[in-house]
N, C-alpha and C positions, 0 to 999 in steps of 0.2 A: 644617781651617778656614782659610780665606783670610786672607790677614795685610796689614798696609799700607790704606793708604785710597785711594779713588780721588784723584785732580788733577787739578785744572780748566787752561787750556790757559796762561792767564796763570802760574800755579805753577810748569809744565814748563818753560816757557818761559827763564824766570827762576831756575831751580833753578840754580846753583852746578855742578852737575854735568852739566847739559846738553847740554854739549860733547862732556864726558864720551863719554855713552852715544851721541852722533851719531855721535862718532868709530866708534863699539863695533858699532852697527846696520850701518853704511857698512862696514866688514871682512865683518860676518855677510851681507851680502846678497851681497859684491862673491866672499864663501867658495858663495854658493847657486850662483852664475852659471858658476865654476869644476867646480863639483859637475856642474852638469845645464845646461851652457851654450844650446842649443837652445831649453829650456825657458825658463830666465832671458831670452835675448831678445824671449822670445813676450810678454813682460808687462815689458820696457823703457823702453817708452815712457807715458806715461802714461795715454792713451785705450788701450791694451791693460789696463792693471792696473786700469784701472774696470773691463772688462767681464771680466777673468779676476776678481776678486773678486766681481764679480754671479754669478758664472756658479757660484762655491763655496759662493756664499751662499743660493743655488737650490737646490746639489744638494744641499746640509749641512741646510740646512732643510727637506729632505721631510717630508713628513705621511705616512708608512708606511700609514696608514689610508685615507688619497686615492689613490686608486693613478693619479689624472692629476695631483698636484702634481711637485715638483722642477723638475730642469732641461731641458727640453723645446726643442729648436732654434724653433719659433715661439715658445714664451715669451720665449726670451733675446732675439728679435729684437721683441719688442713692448717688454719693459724696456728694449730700449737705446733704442727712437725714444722711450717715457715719460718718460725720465729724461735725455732728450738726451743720451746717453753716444756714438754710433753712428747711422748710419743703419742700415735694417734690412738693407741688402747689406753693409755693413762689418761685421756683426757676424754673419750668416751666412759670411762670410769668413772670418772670426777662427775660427767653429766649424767648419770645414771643415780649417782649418790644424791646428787640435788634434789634430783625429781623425785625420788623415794622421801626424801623428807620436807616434802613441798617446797621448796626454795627457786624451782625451776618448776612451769606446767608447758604443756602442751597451748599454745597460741591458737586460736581460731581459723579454722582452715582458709587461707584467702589466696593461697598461689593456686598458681594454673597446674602445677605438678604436682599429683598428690604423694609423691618418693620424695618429696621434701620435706622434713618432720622441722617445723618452726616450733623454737622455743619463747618462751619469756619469764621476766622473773616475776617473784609472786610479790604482794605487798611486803610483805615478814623480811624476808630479803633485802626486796628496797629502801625499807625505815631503816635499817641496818645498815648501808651502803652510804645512804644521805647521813645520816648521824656520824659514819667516818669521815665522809667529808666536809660536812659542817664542822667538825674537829677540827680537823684540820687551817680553816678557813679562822676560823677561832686564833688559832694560835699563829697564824700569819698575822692577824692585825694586830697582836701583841708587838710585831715589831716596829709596827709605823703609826698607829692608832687610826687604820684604815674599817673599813666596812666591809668588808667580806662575805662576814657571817650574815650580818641582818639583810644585808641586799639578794643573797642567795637565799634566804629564807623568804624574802618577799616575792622572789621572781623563780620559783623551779626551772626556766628555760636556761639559765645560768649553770646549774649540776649539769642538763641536758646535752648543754655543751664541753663543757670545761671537764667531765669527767672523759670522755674517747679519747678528747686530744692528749689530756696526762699519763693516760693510760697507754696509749701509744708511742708516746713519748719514753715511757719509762719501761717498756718491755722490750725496747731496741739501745736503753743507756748501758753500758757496760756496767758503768759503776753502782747502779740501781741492782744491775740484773745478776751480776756477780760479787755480792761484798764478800771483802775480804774475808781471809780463814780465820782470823783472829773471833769473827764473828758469827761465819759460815755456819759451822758445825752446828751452832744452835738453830741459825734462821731455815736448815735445811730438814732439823728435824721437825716431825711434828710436834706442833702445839712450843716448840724451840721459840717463834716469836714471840710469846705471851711471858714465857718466861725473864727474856729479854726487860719489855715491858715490867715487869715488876720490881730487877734490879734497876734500871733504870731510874721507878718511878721513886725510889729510895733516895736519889743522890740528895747530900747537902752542896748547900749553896756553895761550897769553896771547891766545890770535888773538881773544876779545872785545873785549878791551882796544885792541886798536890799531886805529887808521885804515886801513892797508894790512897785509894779511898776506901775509909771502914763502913761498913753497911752492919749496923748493929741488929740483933734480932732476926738475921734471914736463917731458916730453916730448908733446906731439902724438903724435908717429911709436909712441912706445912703447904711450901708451894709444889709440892705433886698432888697435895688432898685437894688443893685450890683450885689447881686447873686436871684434875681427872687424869693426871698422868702416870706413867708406868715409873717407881721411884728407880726402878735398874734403871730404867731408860735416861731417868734426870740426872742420875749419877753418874751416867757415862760422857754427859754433856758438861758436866761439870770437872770431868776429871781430864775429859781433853784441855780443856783450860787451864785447869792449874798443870798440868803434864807444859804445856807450852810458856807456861809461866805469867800469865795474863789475869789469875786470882786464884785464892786460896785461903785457908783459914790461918785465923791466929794461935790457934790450939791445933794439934793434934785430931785423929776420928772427925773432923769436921767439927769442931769444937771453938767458941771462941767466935768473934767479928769475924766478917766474910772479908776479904778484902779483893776489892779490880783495881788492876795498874791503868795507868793514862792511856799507854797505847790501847786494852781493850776500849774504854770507854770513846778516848777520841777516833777510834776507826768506826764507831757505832754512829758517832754524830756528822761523822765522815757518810756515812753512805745515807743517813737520814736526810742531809741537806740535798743531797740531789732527787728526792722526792719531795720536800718541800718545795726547790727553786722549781719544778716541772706544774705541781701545783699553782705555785702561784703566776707564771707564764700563762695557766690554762685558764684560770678565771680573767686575766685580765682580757688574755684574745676574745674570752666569751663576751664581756661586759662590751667590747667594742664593737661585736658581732650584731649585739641587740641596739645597738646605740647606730 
């Protein structure tokens, strides 16, 4: 039985330990990217990880019984112009990149119409995918001292479920689907979220409390070698920020502690919560689904 209650996003938000588990997600995803680095930059950015979560939430949610439901390269390209996630070429793109690097194959022909190219994902993908959301589930029960993790790890039927519903949930929230520009600018570029992820995974325990937090040791040059990125490209990301006044260095040339003011930090944990609270809404619908 499922233990712990769901939390509304104001709760998470607000929780005492929030940091906490930021800090805890930010290592676990920044550990995915390490794991299966190719894979982790296909879904970096943020318009990739709408449409790699539509795209699980397709195939996760077959209807065995329909043999034209799932993930269907015309369906994904009709939910992405639906759902304003994609145009239908950026998102036939996106499904072409997969399959070239085995992350997406071709399904076994079982519809009646052969003009229907059924997808599915491969294992390498899905170890991937359940490992973010076992993350996840991890740092939910941090706030209640629930079961999340080991019960979704005992019963796969639980991801099976609880991943479509949050993912459909969070591709129609505004506040998931649009965060602020305070933040935007990185989550929008590529491989921008990983970035995120590493200041983040820096904060000291007080960094609510203060006005300005010093992140000692961060380098440009190191987190562009870290995550394969273009250093123009990191420095343009960083200079909208400090141009908006949201962080900057304590020296000169980039010189000196990094430092992020509250507003960057708390609009990050501002739009974090509302993928947590859809998470944790989805495991529990699932857990009563099986029950």
């Amino acid at each position: 039985m499922l233990t712990g209650r769901p939390h509304t996003r104001d709760e998470i938000l607000h929780h005492p330990l929030f940091l906490s588990i930021e800090r805890q997600i930010a290592l676990h995803l920044i550990g995915i990217h390490k794991r299966a680095p190719r894979l982790a930059r296909l879904a970096a950015s943020h318009q990739k990880w709408l449409l790699t979560q539509t795209l699980f939430a397709m195939h996760t949610g077959r209807d065995r019984s329909n043999p034209v439901s799932g993930l269907t390269a015309s369906r994904m390209m009709q939910v992405a112009k639906e759902f304003d996630l994609a145009s239908k070429n950026t998102a036939a793109s996106f499904l072409a990149e997969l399959i070239a690097y085995k992350f997406l194959r071709d399904a076994a022909d079982e519809t009646p119409d052969r003009r229907l190219r059924r997808l599915e994902t491969t294992e390498l993908s899905e170890e991937a995918m359940a490992s973010w959301f076992q993350g996840h589930m991890a740092c939910l029960d941090q706030l209640d001292g629930g079961n999340r993790a080991s019960l979704t790890a005992d019963d796969p039927r639980l991801f099976c479920l609880a991943q479509p519903r949050a993912a459909r949930a969070l591709i129609q929230d505004p506040v998931w689907k649009e965060p602020r520009a305070s933040i935007g600018h990185f989550l929008w570029s590529d491989v921008g979220g990983l970035v995120l992820h590493e200041l983040i995974s820096r904060l000291p325990d007080d960094a609510r409390e203060q006005h300005r937090i010093l992140l000692k040791g961060v380098s440009i040059s190191e987190i562009a070698n870290e995550f394969g990125i273009s250093l123009t490209n990191l420095k343009r990301m960083f200079k909208k920020a400090e141009t908006d006044n949201l962080l900057g260095w304590e020296s000169p040339r980039n010189r000196g502690a990094l430092w992020l003011s509250r507003t960057f930090i708390e609009d990050y944990f501002y739009w974090q919560s509302a993928k947590f609270a859809e998470l944790d809404s989805a495991i529990h619908w699932a857990a009563g689904q099986i029950r």
